[in-house]
TIDRENLUM-917402 format. One line per 8 residues: number of its first residue (from 1); for each residue x, y, z of C-alpha. Coordinates in steps of 0.02 Angstrom, whole numbers, plus 50000, padded with zeros to 5 digits. Layout:
BEGIN
NUM	X,Y,Z ~ ...
//
This chain:
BEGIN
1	50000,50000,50000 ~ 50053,50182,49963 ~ 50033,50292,50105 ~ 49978,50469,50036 ~ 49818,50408,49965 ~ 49698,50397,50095 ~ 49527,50387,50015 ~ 49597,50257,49900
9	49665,50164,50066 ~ 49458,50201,50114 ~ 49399,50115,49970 ~ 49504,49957,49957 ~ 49459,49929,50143 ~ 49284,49958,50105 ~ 49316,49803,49964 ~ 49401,49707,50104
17	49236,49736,50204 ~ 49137,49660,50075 ~ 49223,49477,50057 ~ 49234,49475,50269 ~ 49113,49367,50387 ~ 49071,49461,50557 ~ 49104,49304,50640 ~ 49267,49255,50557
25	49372,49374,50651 ~ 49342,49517,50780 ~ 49327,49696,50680 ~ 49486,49806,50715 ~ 49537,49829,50864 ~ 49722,49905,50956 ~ 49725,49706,50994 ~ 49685,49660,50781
33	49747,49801,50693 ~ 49725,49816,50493 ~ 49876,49754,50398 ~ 49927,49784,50199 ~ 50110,49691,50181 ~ 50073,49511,50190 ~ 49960,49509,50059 ~ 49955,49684,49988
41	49758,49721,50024 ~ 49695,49767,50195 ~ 49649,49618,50318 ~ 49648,49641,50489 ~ 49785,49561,50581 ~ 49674,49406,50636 ~ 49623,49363,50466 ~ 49813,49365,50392
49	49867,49200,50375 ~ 50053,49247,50378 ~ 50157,49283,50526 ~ 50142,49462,50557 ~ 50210,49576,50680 ~ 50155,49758,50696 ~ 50233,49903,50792 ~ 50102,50033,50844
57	50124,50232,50833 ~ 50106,50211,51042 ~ 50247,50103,51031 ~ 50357,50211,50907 ~ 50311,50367,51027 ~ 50361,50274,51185 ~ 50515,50195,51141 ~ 50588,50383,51085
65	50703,50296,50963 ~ 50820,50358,50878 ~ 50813,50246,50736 ~ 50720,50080,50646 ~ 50833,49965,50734 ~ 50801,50005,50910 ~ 50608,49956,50858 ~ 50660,49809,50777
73	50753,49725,50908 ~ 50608,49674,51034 ~ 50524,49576,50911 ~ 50518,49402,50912 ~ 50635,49320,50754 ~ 50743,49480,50730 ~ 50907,49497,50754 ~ 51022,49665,50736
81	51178,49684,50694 ~ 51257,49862,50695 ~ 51430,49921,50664 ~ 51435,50037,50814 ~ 51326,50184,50890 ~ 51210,50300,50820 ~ 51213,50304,50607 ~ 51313,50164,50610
89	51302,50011,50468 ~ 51137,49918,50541 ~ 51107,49733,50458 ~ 50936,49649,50491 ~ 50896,49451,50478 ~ 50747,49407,50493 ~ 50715,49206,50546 ~ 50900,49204,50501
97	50907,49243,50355 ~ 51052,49352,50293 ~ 51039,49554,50311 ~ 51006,49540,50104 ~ 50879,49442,50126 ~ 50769,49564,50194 ~ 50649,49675,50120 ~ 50626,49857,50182
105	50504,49949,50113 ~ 50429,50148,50139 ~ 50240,50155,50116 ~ 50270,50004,49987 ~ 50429,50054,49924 ~ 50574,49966,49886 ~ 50727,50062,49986 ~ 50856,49898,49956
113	51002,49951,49882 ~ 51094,49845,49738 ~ 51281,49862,49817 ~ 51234,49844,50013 ~ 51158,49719,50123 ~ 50983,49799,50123 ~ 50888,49951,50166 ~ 50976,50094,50263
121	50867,50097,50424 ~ 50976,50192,50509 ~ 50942,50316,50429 ~ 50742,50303,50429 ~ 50657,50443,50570 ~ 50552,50362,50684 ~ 50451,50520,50738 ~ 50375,50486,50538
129	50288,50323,50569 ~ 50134,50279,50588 ~ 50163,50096,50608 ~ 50276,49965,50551 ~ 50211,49804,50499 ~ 50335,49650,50485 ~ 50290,49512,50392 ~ 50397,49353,50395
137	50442,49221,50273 ~ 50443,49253,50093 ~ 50333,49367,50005 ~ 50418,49364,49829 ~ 50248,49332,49729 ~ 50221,49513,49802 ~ 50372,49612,49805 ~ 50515,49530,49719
145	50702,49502,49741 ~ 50740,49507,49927 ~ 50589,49447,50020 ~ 50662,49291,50067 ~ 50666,49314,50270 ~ 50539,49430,50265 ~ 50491,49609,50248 ~ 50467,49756,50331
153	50358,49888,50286 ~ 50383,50041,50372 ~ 50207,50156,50356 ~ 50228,50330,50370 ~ 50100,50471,50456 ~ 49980,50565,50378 ~ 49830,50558,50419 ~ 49696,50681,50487
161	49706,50862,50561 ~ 49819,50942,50677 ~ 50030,50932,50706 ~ 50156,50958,50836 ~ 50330,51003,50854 ~ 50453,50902,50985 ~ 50625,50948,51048 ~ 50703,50807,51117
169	50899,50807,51207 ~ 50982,50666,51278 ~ 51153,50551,51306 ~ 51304,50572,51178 ~ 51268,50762,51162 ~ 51101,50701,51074 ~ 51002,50836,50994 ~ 50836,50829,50893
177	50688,50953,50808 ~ 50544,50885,50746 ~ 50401,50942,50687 ~ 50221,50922,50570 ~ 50077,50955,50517 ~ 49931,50857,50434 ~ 49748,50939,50342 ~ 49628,50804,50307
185	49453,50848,50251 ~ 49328,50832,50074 ~ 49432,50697,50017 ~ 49597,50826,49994 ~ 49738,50779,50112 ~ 49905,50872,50163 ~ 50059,50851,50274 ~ 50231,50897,50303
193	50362,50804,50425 ~ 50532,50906,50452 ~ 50674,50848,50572 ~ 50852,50878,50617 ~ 50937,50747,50729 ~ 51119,50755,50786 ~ 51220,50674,50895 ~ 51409,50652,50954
201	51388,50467,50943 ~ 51507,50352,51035 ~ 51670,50254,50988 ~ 51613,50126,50864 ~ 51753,50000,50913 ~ 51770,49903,51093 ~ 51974,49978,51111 ~ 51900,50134,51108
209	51949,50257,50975 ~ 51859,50433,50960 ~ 51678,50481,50950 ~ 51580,50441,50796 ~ 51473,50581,50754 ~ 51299,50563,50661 ~ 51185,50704,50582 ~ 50996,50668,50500
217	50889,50793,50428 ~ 50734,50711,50362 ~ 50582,50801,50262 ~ 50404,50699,50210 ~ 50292,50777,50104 ~ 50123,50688,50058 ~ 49959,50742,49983 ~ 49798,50669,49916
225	49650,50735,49799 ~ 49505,50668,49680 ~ 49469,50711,49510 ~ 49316,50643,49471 ~ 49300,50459,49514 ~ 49519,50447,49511 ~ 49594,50465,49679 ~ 49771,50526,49661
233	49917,50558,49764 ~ 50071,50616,49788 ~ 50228,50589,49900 ~ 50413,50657,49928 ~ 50542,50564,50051 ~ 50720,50647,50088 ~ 50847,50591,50206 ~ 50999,50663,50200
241	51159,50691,50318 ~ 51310,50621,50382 ~ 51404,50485,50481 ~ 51573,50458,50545 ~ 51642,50292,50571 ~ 51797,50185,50573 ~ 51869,50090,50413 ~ 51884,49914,50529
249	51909,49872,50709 ~ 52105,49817,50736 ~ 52261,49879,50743 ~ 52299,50028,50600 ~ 52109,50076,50600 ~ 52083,50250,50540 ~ 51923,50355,50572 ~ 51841,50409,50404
257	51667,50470,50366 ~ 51541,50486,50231 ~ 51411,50569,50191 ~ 51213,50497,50126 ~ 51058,50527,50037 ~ 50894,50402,50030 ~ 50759,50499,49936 ~ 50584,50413,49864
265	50446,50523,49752 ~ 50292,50441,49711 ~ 50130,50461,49636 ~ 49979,50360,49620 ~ 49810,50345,49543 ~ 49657,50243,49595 ~ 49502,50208,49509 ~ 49359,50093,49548
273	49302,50042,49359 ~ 49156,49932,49463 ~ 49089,49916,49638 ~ 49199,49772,49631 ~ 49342,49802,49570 ~ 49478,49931,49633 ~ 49637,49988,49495 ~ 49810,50074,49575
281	49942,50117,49437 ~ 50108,50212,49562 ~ 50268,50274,49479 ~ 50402,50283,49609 ~ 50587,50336,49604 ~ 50718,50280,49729 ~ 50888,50335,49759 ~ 51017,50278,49878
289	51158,50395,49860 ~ 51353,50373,49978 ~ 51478,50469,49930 ~ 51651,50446,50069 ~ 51752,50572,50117 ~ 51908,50522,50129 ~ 52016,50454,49983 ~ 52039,50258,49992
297	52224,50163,49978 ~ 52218,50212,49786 ~ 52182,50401,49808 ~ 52027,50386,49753 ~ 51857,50444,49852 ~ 51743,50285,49826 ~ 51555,50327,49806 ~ 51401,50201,49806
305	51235,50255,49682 ~ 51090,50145,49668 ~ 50930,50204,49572 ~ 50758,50146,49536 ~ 50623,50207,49432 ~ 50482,50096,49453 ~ 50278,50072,49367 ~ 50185,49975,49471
313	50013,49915,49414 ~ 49863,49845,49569 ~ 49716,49770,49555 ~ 49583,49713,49684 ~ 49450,49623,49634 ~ 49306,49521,49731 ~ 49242,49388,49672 ~ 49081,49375,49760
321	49071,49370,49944 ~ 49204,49262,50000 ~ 49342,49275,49867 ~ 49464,49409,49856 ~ 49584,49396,49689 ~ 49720,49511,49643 ~ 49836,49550,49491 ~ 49947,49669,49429
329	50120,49696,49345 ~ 50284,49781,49386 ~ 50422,49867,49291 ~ 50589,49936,49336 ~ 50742,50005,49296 ~ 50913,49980,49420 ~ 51047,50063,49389 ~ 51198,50081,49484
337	51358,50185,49475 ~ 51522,50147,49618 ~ 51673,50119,49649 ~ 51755,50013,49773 ~ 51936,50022,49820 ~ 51979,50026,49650 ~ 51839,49940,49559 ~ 51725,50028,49457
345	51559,49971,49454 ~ 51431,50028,49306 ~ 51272,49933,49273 ~ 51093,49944,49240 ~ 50961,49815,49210 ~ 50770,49800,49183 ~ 50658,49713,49304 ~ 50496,49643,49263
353	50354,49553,49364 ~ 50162,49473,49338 ~ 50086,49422,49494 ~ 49914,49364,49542 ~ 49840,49298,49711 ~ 49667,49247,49761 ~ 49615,49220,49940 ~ 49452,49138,50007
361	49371,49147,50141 ~ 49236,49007,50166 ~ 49160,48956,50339 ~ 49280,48881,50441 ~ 49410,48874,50280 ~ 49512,49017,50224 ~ 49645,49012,50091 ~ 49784,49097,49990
369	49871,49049,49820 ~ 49991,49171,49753 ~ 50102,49155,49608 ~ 50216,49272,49513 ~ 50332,49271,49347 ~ 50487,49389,49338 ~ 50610,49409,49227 ~ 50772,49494,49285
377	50927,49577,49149 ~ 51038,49494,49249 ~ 50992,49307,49249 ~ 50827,49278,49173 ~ 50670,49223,49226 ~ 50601,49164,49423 ~ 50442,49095,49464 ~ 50398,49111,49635
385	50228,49038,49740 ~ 50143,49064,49921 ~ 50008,48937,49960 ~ 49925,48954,50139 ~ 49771,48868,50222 ~ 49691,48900,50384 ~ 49553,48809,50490 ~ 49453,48868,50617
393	49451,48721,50729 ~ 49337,48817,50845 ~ 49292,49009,50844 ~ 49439,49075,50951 ~ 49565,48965,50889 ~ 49632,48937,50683 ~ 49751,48805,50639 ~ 49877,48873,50492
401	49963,48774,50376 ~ 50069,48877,50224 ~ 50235,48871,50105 ~ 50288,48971,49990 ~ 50459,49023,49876 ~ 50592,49162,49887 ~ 50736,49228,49790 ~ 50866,49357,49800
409	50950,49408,49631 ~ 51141,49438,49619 ~ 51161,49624,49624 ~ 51275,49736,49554 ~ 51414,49716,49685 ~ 51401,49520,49664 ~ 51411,49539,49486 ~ 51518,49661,49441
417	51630,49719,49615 ~ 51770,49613,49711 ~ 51766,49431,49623 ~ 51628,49478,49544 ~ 51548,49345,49438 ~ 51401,49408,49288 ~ 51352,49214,49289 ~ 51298,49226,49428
425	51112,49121,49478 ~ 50993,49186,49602 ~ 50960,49131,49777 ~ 50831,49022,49804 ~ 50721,48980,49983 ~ 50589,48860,50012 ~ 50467,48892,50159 ~ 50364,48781,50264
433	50268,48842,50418 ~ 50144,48795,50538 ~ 50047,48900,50637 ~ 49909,48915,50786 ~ 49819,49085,50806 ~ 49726,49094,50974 ~ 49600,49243,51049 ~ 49587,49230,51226
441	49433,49328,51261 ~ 49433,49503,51190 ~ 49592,49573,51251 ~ 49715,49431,51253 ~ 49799,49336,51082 ~ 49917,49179,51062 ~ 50039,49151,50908 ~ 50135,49010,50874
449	50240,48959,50726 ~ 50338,48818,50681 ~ 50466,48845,50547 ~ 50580,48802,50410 ~ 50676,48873,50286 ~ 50796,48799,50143 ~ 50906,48910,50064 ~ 51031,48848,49931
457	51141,48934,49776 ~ 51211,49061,49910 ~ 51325,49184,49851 ~ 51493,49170,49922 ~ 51653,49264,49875 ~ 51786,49109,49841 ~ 51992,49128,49822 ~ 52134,49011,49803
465	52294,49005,49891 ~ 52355,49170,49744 ~ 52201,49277,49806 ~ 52137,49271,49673 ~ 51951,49261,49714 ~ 51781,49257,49625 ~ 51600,49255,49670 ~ 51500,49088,49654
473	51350,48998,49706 ~ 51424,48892,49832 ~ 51319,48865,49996 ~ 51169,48815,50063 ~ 51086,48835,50246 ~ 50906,48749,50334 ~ 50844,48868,50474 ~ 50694,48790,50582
481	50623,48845,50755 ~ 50464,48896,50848 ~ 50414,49076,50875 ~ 50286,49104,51020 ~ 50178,49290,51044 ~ 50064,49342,51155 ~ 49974,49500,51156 ~ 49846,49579,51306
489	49776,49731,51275 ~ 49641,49762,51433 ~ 49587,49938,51504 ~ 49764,50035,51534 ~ 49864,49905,51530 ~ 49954,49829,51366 ~ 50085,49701,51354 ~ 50198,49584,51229
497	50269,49432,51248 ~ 50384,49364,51114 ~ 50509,49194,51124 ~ 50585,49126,50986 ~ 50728,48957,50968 ~ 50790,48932,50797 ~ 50953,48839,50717 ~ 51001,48931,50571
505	51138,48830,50498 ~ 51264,48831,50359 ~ 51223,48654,50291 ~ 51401,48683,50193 ~ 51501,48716,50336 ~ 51391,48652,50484 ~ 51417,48800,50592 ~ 51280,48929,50655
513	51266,49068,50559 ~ 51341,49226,50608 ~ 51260,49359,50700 ~ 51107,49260,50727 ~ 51058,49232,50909 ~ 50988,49038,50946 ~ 50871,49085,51083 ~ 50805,49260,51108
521	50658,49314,51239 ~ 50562,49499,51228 ~ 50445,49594,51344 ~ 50334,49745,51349 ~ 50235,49815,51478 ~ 50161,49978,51472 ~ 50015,50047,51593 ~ 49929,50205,51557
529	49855,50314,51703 ~ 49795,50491,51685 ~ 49880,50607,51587 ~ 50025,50485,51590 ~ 50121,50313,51563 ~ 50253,50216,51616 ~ 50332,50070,51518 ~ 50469,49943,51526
537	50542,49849,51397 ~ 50652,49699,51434 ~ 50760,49598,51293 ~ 50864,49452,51317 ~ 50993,49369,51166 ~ 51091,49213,51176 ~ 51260,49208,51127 ~ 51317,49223,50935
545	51424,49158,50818 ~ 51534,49307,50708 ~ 51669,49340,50587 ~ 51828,49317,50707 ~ 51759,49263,50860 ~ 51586,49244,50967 ~ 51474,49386,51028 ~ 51433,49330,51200
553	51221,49337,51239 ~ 51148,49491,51339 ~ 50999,49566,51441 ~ 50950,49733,51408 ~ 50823,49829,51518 ~ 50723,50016,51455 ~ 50600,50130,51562 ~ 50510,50262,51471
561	50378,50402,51542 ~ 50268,50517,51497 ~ 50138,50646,51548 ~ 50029,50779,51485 ~ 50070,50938,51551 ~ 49910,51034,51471 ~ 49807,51026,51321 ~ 49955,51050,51229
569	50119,51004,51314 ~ 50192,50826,51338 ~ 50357,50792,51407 ~ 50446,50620,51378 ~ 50589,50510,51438 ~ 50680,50382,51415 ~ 50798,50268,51507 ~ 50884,50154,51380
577	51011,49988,51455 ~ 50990,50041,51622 ~ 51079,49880,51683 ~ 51240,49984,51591 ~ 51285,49796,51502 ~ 51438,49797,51367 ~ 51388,49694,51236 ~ 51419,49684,51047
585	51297,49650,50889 ~ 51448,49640,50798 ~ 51609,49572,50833 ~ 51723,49717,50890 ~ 51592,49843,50894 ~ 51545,49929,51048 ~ 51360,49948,51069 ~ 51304,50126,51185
593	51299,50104,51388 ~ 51180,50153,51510 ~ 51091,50313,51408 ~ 50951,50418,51395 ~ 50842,50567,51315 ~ 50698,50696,51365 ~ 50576,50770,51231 ~ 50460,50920,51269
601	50332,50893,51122 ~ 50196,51048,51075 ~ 50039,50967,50994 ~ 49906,51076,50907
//
């Protein structure tokens, strides 16, 4: 879904009304919120088949994060891995899959790049989210390359009247404006989201080394209208700043810096030819933009480009009461221009995809089929498939049963950068799942998953005893575990319970995939009162395998607070690791200490 059309959000959920059965599933609820990602048409989160996670705007606004990650990391099946402090290189793997193997996406578009290991959230402001919805296993019928692990959909605000403007200060010389504004009425919408955030940062290695400094100014622009019976809209996204960091963690390290642009424009037209049947056509353009600042060993200043113009054709249709079927077509251009210590990188290639889905919802019996045909510049053609079935085995309580297909194609840096190899074949995953969804009364919800995923034809740079290396399609590795969730949502309490044991293995080398945590456990309480709240968040991650070494498991403990001051004034805070623990996401990187923040925010 793209986020800056509103009444054409209004009408496919209107659609989605149509095919739903009162007593299927509760109506929407803080407890069964509306989702769009798993199967690109509105559901709410009770009817979705899939695994799905979502992270509320009362969660975002809590937490007072200073990027994606820190939202990320409580949920059950993700695991971070960042380079350092604040702005640093942040990976993502998702049911461990690899950081590539993720799909991030901004109001439904594509932010991977085609040189790096996925899409930059660190540089992504939280104080522009509505919600993030994370859906996991692969959704390539519906989005591509990428969506092998899963995908995460970060949905930015918008919607109705009013604004506010935050100032927020905090640990590491922290430092952040914020501030918006939305108009919502007749059908025309309009907002604006403007922020500067800066910060000192910390050292990014463990033996200490100087401060890494990060700067983010962010601006969203969004707006929606009608001509006639076409809904259109309109969207501009622009990150832009800076980040210092160190070349490696060792002996001889150097501290260097770069600086970064992520920028999406989009518009979008909707038209309901029938009562049935609701047409999107979006053109979107992406660019991911690094350029370093100092030279590398060859003199040379290396830069990173990735760009992406993209048509994107969606159609809704139901068939009757009780059958949903969609269809469309993508087309895109990726281009990339870099260099890389020396190696020049200059390719573009054309992207093309048919997809079409149809879900059913019968009685007890509700189903998905999904299938999809691409054809990529760079290797040819993929056909991928999702096939899910749930049964209500009594009305509080489905039984799920689903596979599905994944890919990830060879991108320019595989292809064309250090032992890069153009003959290169795509990734390929297999999927199978189980799944119980359980109400418990109105307020409380039970999720559990069993899971496994095959992954073969991975990419691996291989050399000989000259160095003298090349890229090839070499290993292979099964991930299967059980994810548990458990939701309460009663009065002015809320809470989240998330477990999750997995053994993500390299089948070539029989060794546990780096950065990937075995056994993880999450927590979230929060208790409104008043004009205020209070809320702790508690995460604990077993130990991890890593390049050179093993990052040891650790607990990490949050308090946050709030209260209204007036009609208008809030003021925030935030106590982040209060336990002060030194642990590491990635081998040799030091990860902040006991820290914290306080935000004054102006609503109106």
């Amino acid at each position: 879904m793209k986020a800056p059309l509103c009444a054409a959000v209004a009408a496919a959920c209107s659609l989605a009304t149509a095919i739903a059965h009162a007593d299927e599933a509760p109506p929407p609820t803080p407890l069964n919120p509306v989702v769009v990602t798993a199967t690109r048409t509105p559901s709410t989160e009770a009817e979705t088949l899939a695994a799905v996670t979502v992270i509320t705007r009362d969660e975002i606004a809590r937490a007072q994060a200073g990027d994606i990650a820190d939202l990320l990391r409580f949920t059950a099946g993700i695991d971070i891995g960042r380079t350092g402090g604040p702005g640093q290189q942040t990976a993502v793997f998702i049911r461990g899959g690899n950081s590539n193997q993720t799909l991030v996406l901004v109001d439904g578009v594509r932010i991977n790049t085609a040189t790096g290991s996925g899409g930059a959230v660190q540089n992504i402001a939280p104080d522009m989210i509505e919600r993030i919805e994370i859906v996991k296993g692969p959704r390539a019928t519906l989005y591509g390359s990428d969506a092998i692990g899963g995908v995460v959909n970060i949905i930015t605000r918008g919607h109705g009247n009013g604004g506010d403007v935050s100032l927020q200060a905090g640990s590491f010389n922290a430092r952040e404006i914020s501030g918006d504004a939305r108009y919502d009425a007749n059908g025309n919408s309009l907002s604006l989201f403007a922020q500067n955030s800066t910060t000192d940062g910390i050292p990014s290695c463990d033996s200490a080394g100087p401060d890494r400094a990060y700067n983010r100014s962010t601006v969203d622009l969004k707006g929606g209208t009608h001509a006639g019976p076409v809904e259109l809209g309109a969207r501009v996204w622009n990150t832009q700043g800076s980040a210092q960091y160190m070349d490696f963690c060792g002996a001889g390290n150097s501290p260097v810096a770069q600086d970064f642009r992520n920028h999406v424009i989009e518009t979008e037209a909707s038209l309901r030819p029938t009562g049935h049947w609701l047409s999107t056509l979006s053109l979107s353009h992406m660019i991911d933009d690094i350029r370093q600042l100092n030279p590398n060993f060859l003199g040379a200043y290396d830069f990173a480009r990735t760009q992406r113009p993209q048509a994107d054709w969606h159609n809704v249709l139901a068939l009757g009461e009780a059958n949903r079927l969609s269809f469309g077509a993508t087309a895109a251009r990726e281009t990339v221009e870099a260099l890389s210590f020396g190696t020049p990188i200059h390719d573009g290639e054309n992207l093309y995809t048919v997809f079409a889905q149809d879900e059913l919802n019968r009685g007890r019996h509700h189903a998905l089929g999904a299938v999809s045909y691409g054809h990529y510049g760079s290797f040819g053609s993929h056909v991928s498939w999702n096939a899910e079935y749930g049964y209500d085995l009594f009305a509080a309580t489905r039984l799920i049963a689903s596979g599905g297909s994944g890919f990830r194609a060879p991108n320019a840096s595989d292809r064309f950068g250090f032992g890069g190899n153009p003959r290169l074949k795509p990734e390929e995953a297999r999927n199978l799942e189980l799944g119980l969804k359980q109400r418990l009364g109105a307020h409380q919800a039970l999720d559990l998953r069993l899971f496994r995923s095959d992954v073969t034809d991975l990419i691996n740079v291989v050399c000989d005893a000259n160095f003298n290396c090349l890229s090839v399609n070499v290993n292979r590795y099964r991930n299967q575990g059980a994810e548990l969730s458990y939701q309460l949502e009663v009065a002015d309490w809320s809470a989240r319970l998330s477990a999750v044991a997995q053994n993500p293995v390299d089948r070539t080398t029989d060794t546990v995939l780096a950065r990937r945590a075995r056994r993880s456990v999450s927590g979230q309480l929060a208790r409104h009162f008043g004009p205020g709240y209070l809320a702790l968040d508690v995460l604990g991650s077993g130990p991890r395998n890593d390049v050179g070494g093993r990052d040891g498991g650790y607990a990490l403990l949050a308090l946050s607070g709030g209260v209204q001051l007036d009609e208008h004034f809030s003021l925030n805070a935030r106590l982040d690791n209060l336990l002060d623990k030194r642990y590491e996401t990635a081998k040799g990187y030091r990860q902040p200490g006991a820290n914290g923040n306080l935000s004054l925010r102006f609503a109106f």
